[in-house]
N, CA, C and O atoms as CSV, one atom per row, in Angstrom:
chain,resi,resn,atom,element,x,y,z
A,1,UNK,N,N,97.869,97.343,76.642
A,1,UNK,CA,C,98.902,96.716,77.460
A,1,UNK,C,C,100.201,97.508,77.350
A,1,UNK,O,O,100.393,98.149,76.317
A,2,UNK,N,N,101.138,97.520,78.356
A,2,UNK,CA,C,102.013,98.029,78.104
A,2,UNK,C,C,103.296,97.381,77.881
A,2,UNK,O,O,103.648,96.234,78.153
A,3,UNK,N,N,103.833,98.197,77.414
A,3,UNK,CA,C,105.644,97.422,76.288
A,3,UNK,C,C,106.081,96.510,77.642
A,3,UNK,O,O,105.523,96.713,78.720
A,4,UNK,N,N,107.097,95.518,77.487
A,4,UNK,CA,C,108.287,95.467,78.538
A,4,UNK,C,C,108.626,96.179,78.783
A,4,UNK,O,O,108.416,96.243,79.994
A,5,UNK,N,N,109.530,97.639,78.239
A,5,UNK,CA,C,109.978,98.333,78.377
A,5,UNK,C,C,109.333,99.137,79.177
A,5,UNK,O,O,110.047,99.742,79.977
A,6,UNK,N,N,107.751,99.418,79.233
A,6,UNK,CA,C,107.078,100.265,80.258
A,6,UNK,C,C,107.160,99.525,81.569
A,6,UNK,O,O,107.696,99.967,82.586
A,7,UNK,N,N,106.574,98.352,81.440
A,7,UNK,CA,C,107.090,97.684,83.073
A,7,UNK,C,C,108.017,97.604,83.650
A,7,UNK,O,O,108.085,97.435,84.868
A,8,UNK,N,N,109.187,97.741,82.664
A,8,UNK,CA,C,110.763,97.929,83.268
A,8,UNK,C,C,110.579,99.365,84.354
A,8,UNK,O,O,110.882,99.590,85.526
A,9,UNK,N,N,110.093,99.942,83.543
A,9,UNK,CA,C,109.947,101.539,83.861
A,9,UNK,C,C,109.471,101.372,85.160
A,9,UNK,O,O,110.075,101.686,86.186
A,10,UNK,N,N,108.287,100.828,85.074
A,10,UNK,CA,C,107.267,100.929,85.929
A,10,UNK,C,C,108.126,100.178,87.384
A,10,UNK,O,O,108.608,100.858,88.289
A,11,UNK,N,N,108.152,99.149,87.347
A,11,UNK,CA,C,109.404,98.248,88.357
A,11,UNK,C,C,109.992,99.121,88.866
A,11,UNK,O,O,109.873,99.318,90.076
A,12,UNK,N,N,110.976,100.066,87.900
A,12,UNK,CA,C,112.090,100.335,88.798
A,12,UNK,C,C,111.418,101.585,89.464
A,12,UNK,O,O,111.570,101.470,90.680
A,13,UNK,N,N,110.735,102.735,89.154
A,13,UNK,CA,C,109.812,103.167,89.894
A,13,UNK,C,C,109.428,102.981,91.223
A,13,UNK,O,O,109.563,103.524,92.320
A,14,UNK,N,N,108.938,102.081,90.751
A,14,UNK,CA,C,108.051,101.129,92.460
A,14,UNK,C,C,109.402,100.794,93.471
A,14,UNK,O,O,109.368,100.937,94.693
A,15,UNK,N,N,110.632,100.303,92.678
A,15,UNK,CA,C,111.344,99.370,93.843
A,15,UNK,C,C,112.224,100.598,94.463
A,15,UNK,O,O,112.650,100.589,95.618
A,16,UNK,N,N,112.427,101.622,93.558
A,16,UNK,CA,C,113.045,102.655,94.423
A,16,UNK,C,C,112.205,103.543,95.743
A,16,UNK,O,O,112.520,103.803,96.904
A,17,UNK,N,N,111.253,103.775,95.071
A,17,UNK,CA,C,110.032,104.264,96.202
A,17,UNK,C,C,110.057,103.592,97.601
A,17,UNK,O,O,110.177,104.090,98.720
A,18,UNK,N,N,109.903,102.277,97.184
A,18,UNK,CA,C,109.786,101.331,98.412
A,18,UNK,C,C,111.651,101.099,99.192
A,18,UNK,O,O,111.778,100.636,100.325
A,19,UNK,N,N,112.761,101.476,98.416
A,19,UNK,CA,C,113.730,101.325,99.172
A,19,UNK,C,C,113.617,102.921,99.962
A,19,UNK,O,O,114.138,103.115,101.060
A,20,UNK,N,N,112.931,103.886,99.287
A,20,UNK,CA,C,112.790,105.567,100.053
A,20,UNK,C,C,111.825,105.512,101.729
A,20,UNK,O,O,111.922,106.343,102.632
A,21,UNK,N,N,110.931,104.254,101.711
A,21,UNK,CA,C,110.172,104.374,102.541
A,21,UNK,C,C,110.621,103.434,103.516
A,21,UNK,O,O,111.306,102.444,103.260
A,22,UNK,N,N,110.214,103.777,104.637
A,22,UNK,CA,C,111.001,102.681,106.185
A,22,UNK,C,C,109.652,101.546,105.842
A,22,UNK,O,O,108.508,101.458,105.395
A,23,UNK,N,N,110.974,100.684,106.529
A,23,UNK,CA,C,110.406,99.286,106.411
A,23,UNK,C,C,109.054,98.755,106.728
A,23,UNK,O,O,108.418,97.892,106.123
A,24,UNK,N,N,108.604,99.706,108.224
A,24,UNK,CA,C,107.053,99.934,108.449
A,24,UNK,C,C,106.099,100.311,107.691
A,24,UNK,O,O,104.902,100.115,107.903
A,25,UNK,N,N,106.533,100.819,106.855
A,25,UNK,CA,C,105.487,101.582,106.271
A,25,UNK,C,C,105.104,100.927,104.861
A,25,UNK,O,O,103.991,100.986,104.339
A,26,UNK,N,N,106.314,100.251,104.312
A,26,UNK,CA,C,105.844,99.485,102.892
A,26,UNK,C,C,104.325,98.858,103.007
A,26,UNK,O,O,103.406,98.738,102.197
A,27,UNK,N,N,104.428,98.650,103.853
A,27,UNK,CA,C,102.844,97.449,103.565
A,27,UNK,C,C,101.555,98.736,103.492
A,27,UNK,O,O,100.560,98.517,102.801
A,28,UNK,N,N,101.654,99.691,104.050
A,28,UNK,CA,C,100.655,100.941,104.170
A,28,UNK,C,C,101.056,101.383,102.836
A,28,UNK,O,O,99.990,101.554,102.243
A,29,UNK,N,N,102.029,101.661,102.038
A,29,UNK,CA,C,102.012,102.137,100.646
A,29,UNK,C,C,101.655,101.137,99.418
A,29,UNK,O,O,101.400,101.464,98.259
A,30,UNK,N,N,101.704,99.782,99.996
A,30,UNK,CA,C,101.281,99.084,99.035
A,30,UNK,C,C,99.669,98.959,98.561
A,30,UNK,O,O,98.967,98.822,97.560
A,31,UNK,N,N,99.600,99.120,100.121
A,31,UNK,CA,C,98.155,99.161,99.905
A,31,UNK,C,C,96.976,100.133,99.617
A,31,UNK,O,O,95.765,99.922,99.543
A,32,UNK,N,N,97.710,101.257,99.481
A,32,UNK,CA,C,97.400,102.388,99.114
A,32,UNK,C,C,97.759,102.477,97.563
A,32,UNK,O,O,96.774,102.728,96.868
A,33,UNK,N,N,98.724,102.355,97.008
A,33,UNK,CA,C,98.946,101.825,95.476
A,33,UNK,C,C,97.873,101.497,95.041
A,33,UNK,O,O,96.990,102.264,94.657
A,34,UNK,N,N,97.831,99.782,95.068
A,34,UNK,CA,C,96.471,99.203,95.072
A,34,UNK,C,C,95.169,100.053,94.920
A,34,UNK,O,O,94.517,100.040,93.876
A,35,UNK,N,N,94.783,100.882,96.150
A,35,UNK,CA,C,93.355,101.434,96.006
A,35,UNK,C,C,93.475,102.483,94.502
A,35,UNK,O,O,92.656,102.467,93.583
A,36,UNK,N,N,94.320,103.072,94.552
A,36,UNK,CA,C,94.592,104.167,93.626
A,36,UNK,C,C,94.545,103.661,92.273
A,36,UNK,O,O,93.800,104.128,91.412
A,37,UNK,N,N,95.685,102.297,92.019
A,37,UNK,CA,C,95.457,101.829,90.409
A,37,UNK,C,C,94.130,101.224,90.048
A,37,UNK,O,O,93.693,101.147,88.900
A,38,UNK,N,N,93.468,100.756,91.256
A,38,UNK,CA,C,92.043,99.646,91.353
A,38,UNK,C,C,91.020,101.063,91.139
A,38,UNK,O,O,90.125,100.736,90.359
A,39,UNK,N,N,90.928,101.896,91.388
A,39,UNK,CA,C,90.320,103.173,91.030
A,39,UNK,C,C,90.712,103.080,89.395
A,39,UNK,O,O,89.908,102.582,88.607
A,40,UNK,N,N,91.669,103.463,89.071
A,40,UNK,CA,C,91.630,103.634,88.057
A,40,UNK,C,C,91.027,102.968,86.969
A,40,UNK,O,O,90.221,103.308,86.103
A,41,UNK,N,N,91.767,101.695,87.306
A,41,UNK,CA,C,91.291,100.771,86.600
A,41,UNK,C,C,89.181,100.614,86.233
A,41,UNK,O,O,88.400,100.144,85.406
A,42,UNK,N,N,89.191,101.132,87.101
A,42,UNK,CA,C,87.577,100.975,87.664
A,42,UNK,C,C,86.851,99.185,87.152
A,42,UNK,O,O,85.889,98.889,86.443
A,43,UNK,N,N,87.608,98.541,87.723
A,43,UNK,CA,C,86.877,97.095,87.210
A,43,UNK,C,C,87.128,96.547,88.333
A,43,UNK,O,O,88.347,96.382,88.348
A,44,UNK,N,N,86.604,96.101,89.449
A,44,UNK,CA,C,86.593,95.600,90.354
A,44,UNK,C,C,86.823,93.532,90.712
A,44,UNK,O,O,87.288,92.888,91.653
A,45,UNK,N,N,86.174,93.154,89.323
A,45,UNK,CA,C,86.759,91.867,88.858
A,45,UNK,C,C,87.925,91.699,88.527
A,45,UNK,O,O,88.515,90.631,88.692
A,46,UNK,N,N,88.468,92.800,87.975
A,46,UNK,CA,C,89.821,92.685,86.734
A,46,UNK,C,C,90.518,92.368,88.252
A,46,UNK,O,O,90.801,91.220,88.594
A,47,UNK,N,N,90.743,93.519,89.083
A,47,UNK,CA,C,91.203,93.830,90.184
A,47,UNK,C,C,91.170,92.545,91.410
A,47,UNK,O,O,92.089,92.590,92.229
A,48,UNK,N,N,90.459,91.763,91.509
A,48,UNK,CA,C,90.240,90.862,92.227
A,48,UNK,C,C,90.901,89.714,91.541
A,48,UNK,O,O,91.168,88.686,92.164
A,49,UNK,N,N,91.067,89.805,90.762
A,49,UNK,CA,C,91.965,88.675,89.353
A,49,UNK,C,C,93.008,88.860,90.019
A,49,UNK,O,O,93.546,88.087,90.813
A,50,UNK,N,N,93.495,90.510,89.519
A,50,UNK,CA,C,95.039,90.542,89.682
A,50,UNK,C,C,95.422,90.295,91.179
A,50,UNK,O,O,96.584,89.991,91.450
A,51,UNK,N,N,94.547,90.409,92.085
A,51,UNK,CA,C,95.185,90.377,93.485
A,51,UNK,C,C,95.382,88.748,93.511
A,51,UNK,O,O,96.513,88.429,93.875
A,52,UNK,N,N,94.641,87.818,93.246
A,52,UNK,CA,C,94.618,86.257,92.897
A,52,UNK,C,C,95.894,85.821,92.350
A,52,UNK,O,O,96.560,85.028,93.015
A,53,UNK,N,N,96.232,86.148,91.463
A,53,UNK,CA,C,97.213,86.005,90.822
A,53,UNK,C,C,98.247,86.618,91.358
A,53,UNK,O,O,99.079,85.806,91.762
A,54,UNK,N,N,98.556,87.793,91.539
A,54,UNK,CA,C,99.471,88.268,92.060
A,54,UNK,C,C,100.133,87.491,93.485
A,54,UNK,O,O,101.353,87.387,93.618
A,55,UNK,N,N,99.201,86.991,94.470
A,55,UNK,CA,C,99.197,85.905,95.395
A,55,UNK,C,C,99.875,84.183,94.957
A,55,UNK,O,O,100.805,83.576,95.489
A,56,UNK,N,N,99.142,83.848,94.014
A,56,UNK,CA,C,99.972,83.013,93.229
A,56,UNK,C,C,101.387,82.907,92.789
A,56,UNK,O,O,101.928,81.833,92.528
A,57,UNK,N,N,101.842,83.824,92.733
A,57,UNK,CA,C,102.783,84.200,91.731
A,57,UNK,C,C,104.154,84.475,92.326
A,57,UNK,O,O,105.154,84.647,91.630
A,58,UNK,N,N,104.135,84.525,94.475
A,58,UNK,CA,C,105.422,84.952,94.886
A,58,UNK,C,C,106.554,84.572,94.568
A,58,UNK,O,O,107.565,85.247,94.377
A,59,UNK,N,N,106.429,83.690,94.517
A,59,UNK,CA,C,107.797,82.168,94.449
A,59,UNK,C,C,109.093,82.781,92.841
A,59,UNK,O,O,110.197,82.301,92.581
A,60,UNK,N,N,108.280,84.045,92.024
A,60,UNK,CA,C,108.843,83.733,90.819
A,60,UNK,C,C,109.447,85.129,90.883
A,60,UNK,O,O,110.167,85.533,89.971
């Protein structure tokens, strides 16, 4: 797992990327993210979890 401190990392990463890219296009990089870490990950359950949850979870 990684520190807070790596997800901090990781966050600000992501939220700058997505302020670099036009507004059209976020949803095409997100979802491209996705395929790439879900590769990695290579667990296709784990991955179907996190999309569940991640869905759950807008409000916070």
């Amino acid at each position: 797992m990684m520190t807070p401190a790596d997800l901090e990392t990781v966050y600000e990463a992501m939220a700058e990327q997505l302020d670099a890219i036009a507004p059209t296009k976020r949803e095409l990089f997100l979802a491209k993210l996705v395929l790439l870490l879900s590769n990695d990950l290579a667990d296709a359950e784990r991955v179907r979890q996190c999309i569940a949850e991640a869905a759950g979870n807008l409000d916070a």
